[in-house]
Every structure is written in C-alpha cells, then in structure tokens.
N, C-alpha and C positions, 0 to 999 in steps of 0.2 A: 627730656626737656621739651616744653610744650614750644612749639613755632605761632607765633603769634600774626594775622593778619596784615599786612599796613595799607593804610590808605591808599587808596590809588588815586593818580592824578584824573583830573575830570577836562573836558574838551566842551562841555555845554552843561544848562541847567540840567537838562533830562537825564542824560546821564548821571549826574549827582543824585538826584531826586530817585532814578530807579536802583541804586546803589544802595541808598540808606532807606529805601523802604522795604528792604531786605536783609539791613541789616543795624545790630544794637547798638548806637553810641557809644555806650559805657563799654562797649566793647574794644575802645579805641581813644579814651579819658588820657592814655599815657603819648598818646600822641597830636592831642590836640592843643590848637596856638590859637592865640586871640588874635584878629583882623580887623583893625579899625578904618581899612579903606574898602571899596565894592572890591568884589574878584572880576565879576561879571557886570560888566555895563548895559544898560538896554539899548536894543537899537532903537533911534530915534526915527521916525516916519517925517519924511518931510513932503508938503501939499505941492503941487504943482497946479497950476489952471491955464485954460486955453481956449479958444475960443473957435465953433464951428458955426457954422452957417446952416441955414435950418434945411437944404437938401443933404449935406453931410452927416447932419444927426439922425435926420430919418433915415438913411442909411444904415448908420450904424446903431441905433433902435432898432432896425429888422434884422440886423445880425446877431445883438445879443438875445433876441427875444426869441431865434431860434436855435440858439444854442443855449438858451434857457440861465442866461446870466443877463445881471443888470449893466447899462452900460460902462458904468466906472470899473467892474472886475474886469468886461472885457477888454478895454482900454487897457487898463494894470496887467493885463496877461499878454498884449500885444507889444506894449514897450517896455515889459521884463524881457522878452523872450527879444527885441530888435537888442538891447541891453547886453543882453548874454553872446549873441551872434555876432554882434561889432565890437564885442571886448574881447571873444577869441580869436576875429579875425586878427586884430593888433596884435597879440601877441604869439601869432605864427613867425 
C-alpha cells in the first residue's frame, strides 16, 4: 500500500513557496480545501517622522555616508535594534 504525502503545515510564505516549488499539486488534489479568508496577512509598514536640526543631520549624513547607507536605513537600523534591546530588557 502506497503512504501518500500530506501537507505540512507552513509558518511563513517562503516556506510554502519553497515547498511547492518542489513539489506537484496534483499530488495532494485529495487533500486540498478552499480558503475564502487570507492565511497570511501582510505586515503593514507604518511612517514615523521627526524632526532634526541641521547640526544633527549633518551628523548623521556623515555617519550613514560612511557606512555606506542612506540616512533613513540608517536611522531604521538604529531604532529596530534600540526596538529589540528595550523589548528584551522588559521581559527579563
């Protein structure tokens, strides 16, 4: 008697995506359901703005310029990572 595959469950698109581009649909017709809601939601990006003073900018223009990023990644790289650091600390 043939053991037949089953779907495995997916934790993110990528995963899905490198799943079935490996493997045949039809190979898996006896266990597939219709889904009329999203599985996966996108994350939404929300804009923040702020306001620096033009010795502060210059500033940080000569920092991303020598780290070879523009100022907004560097910025987005500075308050992800304060982001990460103060959200572990809270939950020590």
């Amino acid at each position: 008697m043939e053991t037949k595959m089953k779907i495995p469950e997916f934790k993110t698109i990528d995963e899905m995506a490198r799943f079935w581009d490996s493997h045949d649909i039809t190979e898996f017709e006896d266990q597939l359901i219709e889904v009329k809601e999203p599985i996966f939601e996108k994350m939404k990006n929300r804009i923040i703005s702020f306001k620096l003073d033009s010795k502060q900018y210059e500033k940080l223009k000569k920092i991303a310029d020598q780290k070879k990023l523009n100022t907004i990644s560097l910025v987005n790289q500075w308050v992800t990572k304060q982001i990460e650091d103060e959200s572990n600390q809270l939950l020590r």
